[in-house]
N, C-alpha and C positions, 0 to 999 in steps of 0.2 A: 504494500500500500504506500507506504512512503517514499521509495523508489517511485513510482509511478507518478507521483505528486510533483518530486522533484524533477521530474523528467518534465510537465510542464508548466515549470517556471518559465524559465527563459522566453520559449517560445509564445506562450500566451505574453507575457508583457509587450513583448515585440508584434504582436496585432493591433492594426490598423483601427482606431477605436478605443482602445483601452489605454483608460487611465491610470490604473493601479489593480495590480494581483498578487493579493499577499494571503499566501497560504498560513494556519499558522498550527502549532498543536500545543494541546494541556499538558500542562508540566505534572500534572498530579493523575489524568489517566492518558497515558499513550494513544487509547483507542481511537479519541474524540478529536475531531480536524474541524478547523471554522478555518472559510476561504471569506477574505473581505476584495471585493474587486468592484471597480467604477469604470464603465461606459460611458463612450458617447452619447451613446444611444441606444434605443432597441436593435436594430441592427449589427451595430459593432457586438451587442451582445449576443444576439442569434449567430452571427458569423464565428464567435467561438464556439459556439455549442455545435458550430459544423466543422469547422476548422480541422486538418488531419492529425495532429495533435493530440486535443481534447477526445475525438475517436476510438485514438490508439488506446491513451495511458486512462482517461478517462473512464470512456464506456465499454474499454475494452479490456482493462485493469480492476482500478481502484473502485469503481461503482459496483462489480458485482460483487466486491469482498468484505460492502457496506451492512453492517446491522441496521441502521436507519439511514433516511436520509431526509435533510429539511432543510425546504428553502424560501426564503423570506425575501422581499424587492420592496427597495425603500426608493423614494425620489429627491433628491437635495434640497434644500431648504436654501436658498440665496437670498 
């Protein structure tokens, strides 16, 4: 899982769109990962969700070896 995580760093920051991707994990349970990441847009952020990256290590990794999974969309407050 964490391998797979770290595998897309790099590449997601480096998408067209994306403002920030910062994976992070609990120092008290290993298992638990919060990803905080800011978009352009909906798009820039669909395009990671297709992106071949997020495919590979993503949904082809790290997602099936998830006990839960939960996801939350907030919009910025300027």
């Amino acid at each position: 899982m964490l391998e797979a995580i770290r595998s897309m760093i790099e590449p997601s920051r480096a998408e067209p769109g994306c403002r920030f991707y910062q994976p992070s994990r609990d120092p008290e349970d290993s298992r638990v990962f919060f990803f905080y990441e800011i978009y352009d847009d909906e798009d820039a952020y669909v395009g990671h969700g297709e992106s071949e990256h997020f495919r590979r290590y993503g949904l082809g990794e790290a997602i099936p070896l998830l006990e839960s999974r939960e996801r939350r969309f907030y919009v910025t407050v300027d």
